[in-house]
C-alpha positions in Angstrom: 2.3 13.4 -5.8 2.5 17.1 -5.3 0.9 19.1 -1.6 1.6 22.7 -1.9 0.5 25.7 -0.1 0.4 28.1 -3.3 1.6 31.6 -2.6 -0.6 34.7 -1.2 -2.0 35.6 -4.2 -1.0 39.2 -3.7 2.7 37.7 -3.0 3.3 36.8 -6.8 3.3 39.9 -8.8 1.4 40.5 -11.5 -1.3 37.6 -11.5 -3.1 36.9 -15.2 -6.1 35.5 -14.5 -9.5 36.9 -15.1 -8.5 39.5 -12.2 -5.9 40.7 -9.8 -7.5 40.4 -6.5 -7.3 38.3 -3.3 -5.1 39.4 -0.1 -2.7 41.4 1.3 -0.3 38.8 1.7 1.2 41.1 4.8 -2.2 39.7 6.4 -0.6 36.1 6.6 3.1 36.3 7.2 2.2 34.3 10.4 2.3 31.0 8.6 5.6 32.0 7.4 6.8 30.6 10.7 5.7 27.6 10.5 5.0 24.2 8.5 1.8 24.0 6.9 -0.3 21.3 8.8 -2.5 20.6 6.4 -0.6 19.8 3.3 2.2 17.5 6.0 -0.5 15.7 7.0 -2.3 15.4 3.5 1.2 14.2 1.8 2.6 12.1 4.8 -0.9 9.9 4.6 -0.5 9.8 1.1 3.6 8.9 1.4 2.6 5.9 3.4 0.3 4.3 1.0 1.9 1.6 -1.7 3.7 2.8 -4.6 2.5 6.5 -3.6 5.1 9.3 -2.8 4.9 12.7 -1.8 6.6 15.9 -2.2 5.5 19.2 0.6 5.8 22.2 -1.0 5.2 25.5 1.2 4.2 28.7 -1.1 4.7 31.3 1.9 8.2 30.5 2.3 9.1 30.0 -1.6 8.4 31.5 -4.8 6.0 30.2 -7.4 8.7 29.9 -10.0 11.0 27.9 -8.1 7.8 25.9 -7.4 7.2 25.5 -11.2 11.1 24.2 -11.7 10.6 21.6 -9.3 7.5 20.3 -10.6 8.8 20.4 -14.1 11.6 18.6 -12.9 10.1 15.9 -11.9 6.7 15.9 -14.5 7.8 12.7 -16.1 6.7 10.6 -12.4 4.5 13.0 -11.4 0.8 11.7 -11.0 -1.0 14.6 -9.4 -0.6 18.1 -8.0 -3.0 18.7 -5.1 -3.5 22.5 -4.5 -4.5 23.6 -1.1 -6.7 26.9 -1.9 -8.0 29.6 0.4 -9.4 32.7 -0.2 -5.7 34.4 0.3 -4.4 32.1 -2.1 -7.1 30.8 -4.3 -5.8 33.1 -7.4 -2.2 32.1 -7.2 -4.0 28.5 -7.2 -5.4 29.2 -10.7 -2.4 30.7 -12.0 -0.1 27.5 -10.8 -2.7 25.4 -12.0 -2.4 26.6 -15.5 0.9 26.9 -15.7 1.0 23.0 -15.0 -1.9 22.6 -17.1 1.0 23.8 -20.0 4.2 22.0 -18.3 2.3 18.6 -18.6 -1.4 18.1 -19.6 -1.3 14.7 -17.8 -0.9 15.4 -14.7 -3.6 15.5 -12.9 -5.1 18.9 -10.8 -6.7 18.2 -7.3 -8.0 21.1 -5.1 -9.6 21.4 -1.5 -10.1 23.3 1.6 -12.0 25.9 2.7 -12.6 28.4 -0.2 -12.9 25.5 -2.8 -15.2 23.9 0.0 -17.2 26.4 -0.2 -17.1 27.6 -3.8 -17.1 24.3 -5.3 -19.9 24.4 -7.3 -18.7 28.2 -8.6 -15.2 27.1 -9.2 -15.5 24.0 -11.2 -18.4 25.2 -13.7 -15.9 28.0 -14.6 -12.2 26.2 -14.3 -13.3 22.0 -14.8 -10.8 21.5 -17.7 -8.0 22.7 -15.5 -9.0 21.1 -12.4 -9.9 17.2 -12.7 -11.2 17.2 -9.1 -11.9 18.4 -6.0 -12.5 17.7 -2.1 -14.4 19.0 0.0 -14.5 19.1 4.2 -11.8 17.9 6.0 -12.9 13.9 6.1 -11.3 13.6 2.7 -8.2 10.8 3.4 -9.4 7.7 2.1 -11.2 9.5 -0.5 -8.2 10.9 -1.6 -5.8 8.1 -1.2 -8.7 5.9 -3.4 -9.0 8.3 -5.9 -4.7 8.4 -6.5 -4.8 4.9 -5.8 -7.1 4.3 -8.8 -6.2 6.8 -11.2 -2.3 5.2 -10.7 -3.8 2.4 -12.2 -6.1 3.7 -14.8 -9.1 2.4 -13.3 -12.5 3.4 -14.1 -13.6 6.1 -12.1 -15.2 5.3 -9.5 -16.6 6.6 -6.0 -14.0 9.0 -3.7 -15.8 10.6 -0.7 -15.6 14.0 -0.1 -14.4 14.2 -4.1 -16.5 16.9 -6.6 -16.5 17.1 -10.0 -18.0 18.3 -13.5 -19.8 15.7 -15.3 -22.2 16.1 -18.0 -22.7 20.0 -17.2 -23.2 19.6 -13.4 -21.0 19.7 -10.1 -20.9 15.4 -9.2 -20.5 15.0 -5.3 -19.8 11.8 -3.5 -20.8 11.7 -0.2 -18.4 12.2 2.6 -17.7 9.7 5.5 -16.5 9.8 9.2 -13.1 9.5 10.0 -10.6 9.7 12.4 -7.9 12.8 12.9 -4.8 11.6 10.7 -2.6 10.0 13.0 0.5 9.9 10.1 2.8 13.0 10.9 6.4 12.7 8.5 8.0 15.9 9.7 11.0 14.5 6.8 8.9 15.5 4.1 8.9 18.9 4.9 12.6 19.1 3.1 12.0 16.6 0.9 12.5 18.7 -2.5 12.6 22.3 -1.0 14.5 23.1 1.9 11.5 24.8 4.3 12.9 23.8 7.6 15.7 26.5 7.4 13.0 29.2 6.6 10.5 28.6 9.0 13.3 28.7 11.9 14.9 31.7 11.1 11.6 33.4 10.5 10.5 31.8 14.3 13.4 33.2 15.6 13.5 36.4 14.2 9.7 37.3 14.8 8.8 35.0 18.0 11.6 33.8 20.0 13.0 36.7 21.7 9.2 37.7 22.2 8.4 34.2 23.9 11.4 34.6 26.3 10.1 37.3 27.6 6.8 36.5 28.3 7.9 32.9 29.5 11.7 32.9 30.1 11.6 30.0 27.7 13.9 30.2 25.2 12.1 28.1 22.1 13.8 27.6 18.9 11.2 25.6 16.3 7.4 25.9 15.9 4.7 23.5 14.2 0.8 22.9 14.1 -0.3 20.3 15.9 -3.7 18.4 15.2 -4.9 16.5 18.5 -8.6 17.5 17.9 -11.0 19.4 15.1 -13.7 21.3 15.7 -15.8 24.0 18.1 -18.8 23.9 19.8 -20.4 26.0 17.9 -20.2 23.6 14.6 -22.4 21.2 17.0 -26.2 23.0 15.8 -24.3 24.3 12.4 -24.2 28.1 14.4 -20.8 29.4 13.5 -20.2 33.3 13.9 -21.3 35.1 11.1 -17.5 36.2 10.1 -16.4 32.0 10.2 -15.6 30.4 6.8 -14.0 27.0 8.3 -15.6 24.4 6.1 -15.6 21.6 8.8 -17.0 18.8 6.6 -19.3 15.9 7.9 -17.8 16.2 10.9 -18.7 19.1 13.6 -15.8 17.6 16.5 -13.2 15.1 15.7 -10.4 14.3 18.4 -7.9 11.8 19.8 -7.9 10.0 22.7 -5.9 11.9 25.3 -3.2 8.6 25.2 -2.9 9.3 21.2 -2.9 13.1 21.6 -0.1 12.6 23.6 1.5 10.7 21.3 1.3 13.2 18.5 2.8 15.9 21.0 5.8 13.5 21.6 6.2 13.1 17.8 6.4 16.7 17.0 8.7 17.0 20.5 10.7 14.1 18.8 11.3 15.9 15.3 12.8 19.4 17.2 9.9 21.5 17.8 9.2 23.2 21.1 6.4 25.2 20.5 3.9 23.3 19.7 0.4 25.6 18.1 -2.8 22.9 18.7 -5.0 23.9 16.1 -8.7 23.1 17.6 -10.7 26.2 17.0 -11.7 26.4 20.7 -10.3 24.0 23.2 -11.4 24.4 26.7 -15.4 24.1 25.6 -14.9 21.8 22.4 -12.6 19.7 23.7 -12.9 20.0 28.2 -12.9 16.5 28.4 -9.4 15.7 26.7 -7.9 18.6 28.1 -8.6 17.0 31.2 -7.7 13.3 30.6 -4.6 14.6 29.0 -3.7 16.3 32.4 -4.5 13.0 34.3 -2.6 10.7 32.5 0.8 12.7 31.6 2.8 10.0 29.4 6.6 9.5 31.5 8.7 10.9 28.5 6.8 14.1 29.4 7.2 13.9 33.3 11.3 13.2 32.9 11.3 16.4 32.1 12.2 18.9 34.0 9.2 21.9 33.7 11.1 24.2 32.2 12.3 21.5 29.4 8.7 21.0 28.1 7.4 22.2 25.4 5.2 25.5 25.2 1.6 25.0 23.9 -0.4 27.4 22.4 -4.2 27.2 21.5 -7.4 29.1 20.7 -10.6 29.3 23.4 -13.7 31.4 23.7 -13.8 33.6 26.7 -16.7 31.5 28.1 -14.3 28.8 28.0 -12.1 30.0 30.0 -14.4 30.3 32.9 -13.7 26.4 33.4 -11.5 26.7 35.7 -10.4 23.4 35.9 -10.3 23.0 32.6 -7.7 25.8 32.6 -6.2 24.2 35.0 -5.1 21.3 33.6 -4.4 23.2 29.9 -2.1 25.3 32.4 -0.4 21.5 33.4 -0.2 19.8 30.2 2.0 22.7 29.1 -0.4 25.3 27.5 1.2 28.8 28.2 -0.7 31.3 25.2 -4.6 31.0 24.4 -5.4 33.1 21.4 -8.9 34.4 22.5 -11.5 35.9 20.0 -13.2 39.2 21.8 -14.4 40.0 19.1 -16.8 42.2 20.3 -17.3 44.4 22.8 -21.4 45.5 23.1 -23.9 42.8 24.1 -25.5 43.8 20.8 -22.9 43.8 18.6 -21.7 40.1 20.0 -25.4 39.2 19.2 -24.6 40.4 15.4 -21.8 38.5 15.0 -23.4 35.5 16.5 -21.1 34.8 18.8 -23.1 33.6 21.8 -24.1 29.7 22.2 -27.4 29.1 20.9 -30.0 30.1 24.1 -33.7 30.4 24.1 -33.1 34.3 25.6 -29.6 35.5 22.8 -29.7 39.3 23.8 -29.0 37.5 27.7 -26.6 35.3 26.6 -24.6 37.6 25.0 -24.6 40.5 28.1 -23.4 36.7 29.8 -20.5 36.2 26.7 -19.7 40.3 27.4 -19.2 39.5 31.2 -17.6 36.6 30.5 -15.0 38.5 28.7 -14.1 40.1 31.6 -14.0 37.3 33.9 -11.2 35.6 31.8 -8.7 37.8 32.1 -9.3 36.6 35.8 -9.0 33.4 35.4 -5.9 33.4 33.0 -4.3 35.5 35.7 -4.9 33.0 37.9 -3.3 30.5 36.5 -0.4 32.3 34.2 -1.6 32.4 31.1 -1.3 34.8 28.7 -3.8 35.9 26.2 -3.8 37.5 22.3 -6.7 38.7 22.1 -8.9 39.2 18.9 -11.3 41.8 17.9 -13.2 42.4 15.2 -14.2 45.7 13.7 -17.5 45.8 11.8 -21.1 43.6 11.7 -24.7 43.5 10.1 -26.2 46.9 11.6 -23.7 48.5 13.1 -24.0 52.0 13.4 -22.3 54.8 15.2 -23.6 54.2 18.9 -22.4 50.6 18.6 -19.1 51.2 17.4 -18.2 54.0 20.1 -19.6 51.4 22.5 -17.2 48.8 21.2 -14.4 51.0 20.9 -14.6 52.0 24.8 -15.2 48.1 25.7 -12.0 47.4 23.9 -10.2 49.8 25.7 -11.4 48.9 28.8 -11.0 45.1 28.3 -6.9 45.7 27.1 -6.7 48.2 30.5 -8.0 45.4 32.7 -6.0 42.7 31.2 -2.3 44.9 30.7 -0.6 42.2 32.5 -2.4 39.3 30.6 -2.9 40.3 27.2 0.4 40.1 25.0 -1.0 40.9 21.8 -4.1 41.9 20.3 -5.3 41.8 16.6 -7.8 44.6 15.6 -9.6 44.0 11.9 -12.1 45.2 9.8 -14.6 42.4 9.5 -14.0 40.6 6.2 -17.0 38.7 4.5 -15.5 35.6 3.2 -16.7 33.0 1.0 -18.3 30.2 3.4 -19.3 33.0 6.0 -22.5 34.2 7.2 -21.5 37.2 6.1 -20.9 36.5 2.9 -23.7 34.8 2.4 -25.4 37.9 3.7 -23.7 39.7 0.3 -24.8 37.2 -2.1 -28.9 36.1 -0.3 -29.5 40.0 1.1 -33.4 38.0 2.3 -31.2 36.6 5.3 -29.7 39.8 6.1 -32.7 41.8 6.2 -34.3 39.0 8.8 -31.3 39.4 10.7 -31.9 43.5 10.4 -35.3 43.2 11.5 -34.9 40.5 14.5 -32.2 43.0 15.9 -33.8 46.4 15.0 -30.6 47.8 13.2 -31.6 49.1 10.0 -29.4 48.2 7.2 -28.9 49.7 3.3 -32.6 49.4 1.2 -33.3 46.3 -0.8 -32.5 47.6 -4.5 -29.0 48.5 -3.1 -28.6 45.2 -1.4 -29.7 43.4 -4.1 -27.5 45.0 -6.8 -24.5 44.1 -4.7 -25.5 40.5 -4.3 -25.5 40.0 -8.2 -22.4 40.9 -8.0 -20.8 37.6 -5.5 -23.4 35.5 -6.9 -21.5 32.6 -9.2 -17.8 34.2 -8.7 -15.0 32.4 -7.6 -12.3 35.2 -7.6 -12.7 38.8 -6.1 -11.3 41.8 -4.4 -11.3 41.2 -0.2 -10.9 45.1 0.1 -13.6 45.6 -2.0 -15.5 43.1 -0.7 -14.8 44.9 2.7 -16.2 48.0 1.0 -19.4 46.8 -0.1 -20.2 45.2 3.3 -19.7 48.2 5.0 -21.9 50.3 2.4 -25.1 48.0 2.4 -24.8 46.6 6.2 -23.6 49.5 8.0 -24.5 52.6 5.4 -24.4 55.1 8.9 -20.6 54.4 8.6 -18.0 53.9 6.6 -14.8 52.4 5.9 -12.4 55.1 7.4 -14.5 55.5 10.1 -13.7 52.0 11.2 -10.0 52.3 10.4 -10.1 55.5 12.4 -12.1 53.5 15.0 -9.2 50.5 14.8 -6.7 52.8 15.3 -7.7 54.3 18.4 -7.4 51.0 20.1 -4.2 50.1 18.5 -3.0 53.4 20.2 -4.0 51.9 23.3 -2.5 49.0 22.8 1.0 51.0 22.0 0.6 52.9 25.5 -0.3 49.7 27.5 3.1 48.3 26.0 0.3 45.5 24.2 1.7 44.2 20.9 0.2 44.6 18.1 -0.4 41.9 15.3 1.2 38.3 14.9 4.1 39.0 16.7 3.7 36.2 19.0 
């Protein structure tokens, strides 16, 4: 059984499919740092089934040919390939598909995550005799080990949850279940046909390591995701802001107890990694109570030793989060030293937009609150040494000329405030992708013209916003920079496009004169 992360799609050359779209690849070189989580944890559950074995393969750090040679070296055991597909890399998906489609037709062609999550439907009406199946969510372990399980021994098909696929003309979904965060971590199979480990360490070193010494004085050599929870608080009513497109499944929170969560740390801390990236989209609101009974009940491999000997964490919070102080507190004791934090906005209006806030009866109060709090957490990461990167985004439903000045001048204020805090800041356009409110804005313009109207920002008329909506509807591959382009022209037609790059750069100057880095250079 195959995992692989296929390549950016914009990484590959010259890509013959339908089109030639997808990402920058530039925009995800971060990952090239570090194992891919999903796929490990995918392929080591997988590994420890009977008779079932697994081979990681990581796209960012190797190229799709070489990726073709090993699969075609082993095709004559090879059950399935499972292709892990976002928007970045969904193109390069198809293209690898194919290609195995022609190495060996039996060999089966599993996809999942987030942009097959959310274009299943789209995807398998146009490619289901070149992908047998799909999953969907993240709850998808036993459905997947079932379905390899089964088709290993030729069974009838039979029912996989979380699994799509065509039948008869129409997309067939079985219905997903609860379960727990994987607890099977093989850090082995990460070199078990390609050598990865070698990659991601020199590309840690040469892009983060001298970086974390001198924000820390740690000297760190190794980096890896680390899953101790799933989810944010904003999945809990189904509210994510508008720019999301994490497919979280049936699930809105998942987690480990803090005993387990410990035990994953130590695992990853066992295998030669140091810093250690927890991949909970928001940890001190989603997950306050583990944060905190992981601080209480520190395992004594942990406490022998000495601070400095730890290993760094890293995690993502909300800026309202962060106002826990104790919370903080004990994130600050169990080792967590960076918080990426999403700004995102700077006006009360414009967080509105994005739908940032918690739900509340009163949102235009709760989100001059989520602007204040802002503000208050560079505070409280002061406080208790920890840095911040910071991210904001450029762009929402409405937004006119007032509003982004107003932004712009938050921004700056926010990176002046926090100079001593904030390491690193990312500054992007707003990209509607598939699964977002925003894209669905695109593709149902009805929604975005009650969201016009509920916050008086007028937005492109209806012929032009319905013209561009025929043209998302039913896709499964398209250009993100023109995508970009047609946001911008029927949700914010008083600006444009280099207008907001203008407006990006001034606070990347900023950031240059506060001696604020900019990017994934951390």
């Amino acid at each position: 059984m195959f995992f692989i992360n296929p390549p950016n799609s914009n990484d590959i050359g010259t890509v013959q499919t339908d089109s030639q779209f997808v990402s920058k690849g530039v925009q995800h070189t971060d990952w090239a740092n570090f194992p891919h989580l999903g796929i490990l944890s995918l392929a080591s559950y997988i590994d420890s089934l009977p008779d079932l074995e697994s081979i990681y393969i990581d796209g960012v750090v190797h190229a799709l040919d070489a990726i073709v040679e090993v699969i075609r070296n082993h095709a004559p055991r090879t059950l399935a390939v499972c292709l892990s597909a976002i928007t970045a890399n969904y193109e390069a998906a198809i293209m690898l598909a194919r290609k195995i489609r022609a190495l060996d037709p039996e060999i089966l062609i599993v996809m999942g995550n987030d942009h097959f999550s959310a274009l299943s439907q789209e995807i398998l009406s146009r490619h289901h005799a070149l992908i047998d199946c799909g999953f969907i969510g993240n709850e998808i372990y036993a459905g997947l080990g079932q379905y390899l399980q089964e088709r290993q021994r030729r069974a009838p098909d039979g029912i996989y949850p979380g699994c799509v696929r065509w039948l008869d003309g129409a997309l067939v979904a079985d219905p997903q279940i609860r379960e727990g965060v994987n607890r099977v971590i093989d850090y082995r199979l990460i070199d078990r046909a390609l050598p990865h480990t070698v990659l991601y360490s020199a590309n840690f070193t040469r892009r983060l390591g001298r970086r974390i010494q001198q924000l820390t004085g740690r000297h760190v050599r190794r980096g890896v995701p680390v899953e101790i929870g799933r989810g944010c608080i904003k999945f809990s009513g189904d509210d994510a802001c508008s720019f999301c497109s994490i497919q979280y499944g049936g699930m809105w929170k998942n987690e480990l107890p803090a005993e387990q969560a410990w035990q994953a740390i130590h695992a990853a801390w066992s295998a030669g990694y140091d810093y250690l990236y927890v991949t909970a989209d928001e940890l001190p609101l989603t997950f306050a109570r583990l944060m905190l009974d992981m601080a209480e009940v520190p395992p004594p491999w942990w406490q022998a030793l000495e601070p400095a000997e730890r290993p760094i964490l890293v995690g993502y919070a909300r800026a309202d989060g962060m106002e826990k102080e104790q919370v903080l507190k004990a994130m600050r004791h169990i080792g967590f030293r960076i918080l990426f934090v999403g700004v995102d906005a700077g006006a009360a209006l414009s967080l509105q937009a994005l739908n940032k806030p918690l739900k509340n009866k009163q949102p235009a109060l709760a989100a001059q609150r989520m602007y204040e709090s802002n503000l208050r957490a560079l505070q409280n990461a002061r406080d208790h040494c920890i840095s911040i990167k910071a991210g904001f985004v450029l762009g929402h439903l409405g937004m006119n000329e007032a509003l982004l000045e107003e932004n712009v001048q938050t921004y700056v204020e926010f990176l002046c405030r926090g100079q001593d805090v904030i390491v690193s800041a990312d500054i992007e356009l707003l990209s509607p992708e598939p699964g977002s409110k925003d894209f669905h804005y695109l593709t149902h313009p009805e929604s975005a013209a009650t969201l016009s109207d509920h916050l008086g920002l007028p937005i492109a008329p209806a012929e032009l916003r319905a013209q561009v909506a025929e043209q998302y509807r039913n896709i499964d591959i398209f250009d993100r920079e023109q995508a970009i382009d047609d946001y911008i022209r029927v949700f914010m037609p008083a600006l444009s496009k280099n207008r907001l790059a203008q407006a990006r750069e001034r606070v990347r100057t900023e950031c240059t004169r506060l001696g604020i880095v900019i990017g994934d250079d951390i």
